[in-house]
C-alpha positions, 0 to 999 in steps of 0.5 A, a space after each residue: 500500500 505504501 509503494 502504491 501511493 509512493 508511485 501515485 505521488 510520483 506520478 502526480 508529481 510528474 503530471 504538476 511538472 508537466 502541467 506547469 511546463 505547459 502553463 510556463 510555454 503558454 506564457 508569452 510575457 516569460 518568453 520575451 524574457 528569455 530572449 532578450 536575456 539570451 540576446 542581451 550581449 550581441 545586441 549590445 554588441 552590434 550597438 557598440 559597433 555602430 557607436 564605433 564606426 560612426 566615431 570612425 566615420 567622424 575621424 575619416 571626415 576630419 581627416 578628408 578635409 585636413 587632407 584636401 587643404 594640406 594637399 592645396 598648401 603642398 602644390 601651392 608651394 611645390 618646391 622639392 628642394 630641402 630636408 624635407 621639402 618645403 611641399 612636405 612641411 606645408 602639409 604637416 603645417 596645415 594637417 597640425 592645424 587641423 588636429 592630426 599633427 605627424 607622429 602625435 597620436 598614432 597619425 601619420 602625414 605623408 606628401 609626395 609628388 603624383 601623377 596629375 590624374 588630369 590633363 587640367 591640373 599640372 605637378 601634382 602632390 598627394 597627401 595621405 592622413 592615416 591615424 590607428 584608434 584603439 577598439 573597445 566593445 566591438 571585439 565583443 562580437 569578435 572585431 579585431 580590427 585592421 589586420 587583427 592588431 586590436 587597431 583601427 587604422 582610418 585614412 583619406 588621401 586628396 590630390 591638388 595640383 597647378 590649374 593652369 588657364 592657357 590660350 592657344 599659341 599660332 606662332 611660338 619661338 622656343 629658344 632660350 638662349 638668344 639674347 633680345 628679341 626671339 619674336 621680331 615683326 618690323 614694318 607693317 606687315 599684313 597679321 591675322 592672328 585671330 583667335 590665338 597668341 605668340 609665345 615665347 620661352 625665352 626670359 628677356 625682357 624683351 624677346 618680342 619685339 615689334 616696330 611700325 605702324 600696326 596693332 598685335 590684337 592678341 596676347 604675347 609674352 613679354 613685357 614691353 613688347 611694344 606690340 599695340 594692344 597686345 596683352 603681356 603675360 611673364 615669360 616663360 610659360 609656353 607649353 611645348 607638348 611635341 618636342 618628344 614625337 620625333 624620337 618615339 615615332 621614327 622609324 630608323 632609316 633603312 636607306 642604302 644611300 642619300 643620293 635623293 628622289 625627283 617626284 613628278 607625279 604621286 610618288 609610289 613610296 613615301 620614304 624618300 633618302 635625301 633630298 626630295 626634288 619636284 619637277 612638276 606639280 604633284 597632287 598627292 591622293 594617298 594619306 600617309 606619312 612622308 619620313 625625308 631622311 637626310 634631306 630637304 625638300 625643293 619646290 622647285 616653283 612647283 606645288 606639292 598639295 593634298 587632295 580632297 579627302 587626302 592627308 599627309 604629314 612631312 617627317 624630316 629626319 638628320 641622320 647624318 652630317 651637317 645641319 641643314 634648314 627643311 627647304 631648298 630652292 627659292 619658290 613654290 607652293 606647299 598646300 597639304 592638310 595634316 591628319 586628324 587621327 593616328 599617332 602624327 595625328 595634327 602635325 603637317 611639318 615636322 623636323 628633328 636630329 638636328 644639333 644646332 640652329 639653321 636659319 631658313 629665309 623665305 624673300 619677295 614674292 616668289 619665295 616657298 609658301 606655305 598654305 598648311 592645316 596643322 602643325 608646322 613644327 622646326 624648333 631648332 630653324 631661325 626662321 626670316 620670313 617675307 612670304 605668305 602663310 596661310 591654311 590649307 585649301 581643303 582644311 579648317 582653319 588652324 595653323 600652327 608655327 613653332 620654331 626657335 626664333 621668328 622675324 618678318 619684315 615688311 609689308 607681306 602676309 602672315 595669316 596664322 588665325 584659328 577659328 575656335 575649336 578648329 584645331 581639336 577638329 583638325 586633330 591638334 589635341 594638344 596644340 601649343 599654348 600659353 599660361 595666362 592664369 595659375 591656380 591650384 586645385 584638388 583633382 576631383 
């Protein structure tokens, strides 16, 4: 009787347990409990996080800016001479102004000059703030950090630069070295050099010079130029973007000899070694590129022109021996249109090689002209000019001079104008200019 109402007692037990368990499960408000106690550390931990990273979010802000404005005070002042560079001090300056000091609270501030990452900005530096903070209950949900070192390491880098505003040039003179005028127009010549400027490299103060009775509409460098209405800017600020095509794009020469060419006609071949000599007018209906090694060219009084359609540009190479100027002969008419694509892509004349200067002059009314679309580039020729440049029959108008110094003399024609954005449609992407304003700015 006692075993029996020992197991009656038991299994009244038992049936309570149960019957609360099923009370306890039933209960919503003692559920809820149980998950938030069982939720109470990650949650708190993902909270943490968001607190964090918002402060980290914060520090990356501060530091963009600090950033942007010591890259502007490094490019304002790009000098790279010095232990460190004066680039290198602005940006410690200015970043230590704006709360994050180099080698102070585990920041670190770097300069460095860069690759501009646009064709509008020149010399270019970056700076980069990175700073370590330490965590704290973000590693409650196993967060170790950048590279687990129990650090967070937040950094922002900006890119300034020199932004230049340039005018385009249709005559520049690049030599450096001759003393006075390198730029020189005397009389009253005949000039339409609407829509670009004259340039020089040289830093005389008077490297363009210009008498008679005329006014430069335009805007030269030089101060005291003398050039009527002309705008004067300081000098030596011409860009020369083509100095480096010779040498990159010319083929070497293959030429068995340097006996030279007689063209009266299109020519088969377009690499001619030596002189090149024409006994006729010859109307060239193939586009390409004319590689002259070793020689000039002599009009002869003829004309040597593009077809309709037909573009060509005139490579002149020296190989070997002497200096010497890209014409011979006393007259004759040059009329070709440059291409506006491929690697010679808006250069119509281009000689390269030589060692030192030549001097070309064309004189009176029966000298070599020129009636060119492009680039018309000699910058190692002294060029004396008296007869007539003008662009291309079947071109838009931009004609381009770039030689090492220029005159012109008299009463005779010089039309070098360019019509707006007739040079990029010409295929002169990057046609030489002049800086007429400097400001720095951040890429972007």
């Amino acid at each position: 009787m006692g075993q029996f109402e020992h197991r009656h007692g038991f299994d009244e037990f038992v049936s309570s347990c149960l019957r609360g368990a099923l009370v306890f499960a039933r209960n919503e408000r003692g559920n809820i409990a149980v998950i938030v106690a069982l939720l109470i550390i990650p949650v708190a931990g993902l909270l943490s996080l968001a607190g964090e990273v918002s402060g980290w979010y914060a520090i990356q802000r501060a530091e963009q800016n600090a950033a942007d404005s010591a890259a502007i005070a490094a490019a304002g002042n790009g000098d790279v001479n010095g232990t460190p560079p004066p680039y290198q001090r602005e940006a410690w300056s200015v970043a230590s102004y704006m709360n994050f000091a180099n080698g102070q609270h585990n920041t670190t501030v770097t300069a460095a000059p860069t690759f501009c990452p646009t064709t509008s900005l020149a010399e270019c530096y970056k700076v980069t703030i990175s700073k370590n903070v330490s965590l704290y209950l973000v590693q409650i949900v196993g967060y170790k950090g950048s590279g687990g070192t129990g650090l967070e390491t937040i950094s922002a880098s900006a890119v300034a630069g020199t932004k230049n505003i340039t005018q385009p040039l249709c005559l520049t003179a690049l030599s450096t070295t001759a003393s006075g005028a390198t730029i020189t127009i005397n009389g009253g010549p005949n000039v339409d050099m609407t829509g670009c400027a004259i340039g020089v490299k040289s830093t005389d103060s008077n490297a363009v010079k210009c008498t008679g009775n005329w006014s430069f509409p335009v805007a030269v460098a030089g101060k005291g130029a003398g050039c009527g209405s002309a705008t004067p800017y300081d000098n030596g600020r011409v860009i020369d973007n083509y100095s480096g095509w010779g040498p990159a794009y010319v083929p070497a020469s293959t030429c068995p000899n340097y006996n030279g060419t007689t063209w009266s006609g299109a020519p088969g071949s377009y690499t001619v070694c030596g002189p090149l000599t024409l006994n006729g007018d010859v109307t060239l209906t193939t586009s390409g590129v004319i590689y002259i090694y070793n020689g000039q060219v002599d009009l002869n009084g003829h004309t040597l022109s593009t077809a309709p359609g037909t573009t060509v540009t005139i490579v002149l190479d020296k190989v070997s021996g002497s200096d010497y100027a890209p014409f011979s002969g006393s007259s004759g008419m040059l009329n070709i249109q440059a291409p506006a694509t491929g690697t010679w892509s808006g250069i119509a004349l281009y000689q390269f090689g030589l060692g030192g200067n030549v001097s070309q002059t064309f004189n009176g009314s029966n000298s070599v002209q020129w009636a060119i679309t492009g680039l018309i580039y000699l910058p190692k020729v002294d060029l004396q000019f008296n007869g007539t440049v003008n662009n291309s029959t079947y071109g838009v108008a931009c004609t381009v001079l770039v030689v090492d110094t220029f005159r012109i003399n008299g009463g005779d024609s010089l039309t070098l104008k360019q019509a707006a954005d007739a040079c990029p449609l010409a295929g002169l992407k990057n046609p030489p200019a002049i800086i007429t304003k400097s400001y720095v700015a951040l890429a972007g």
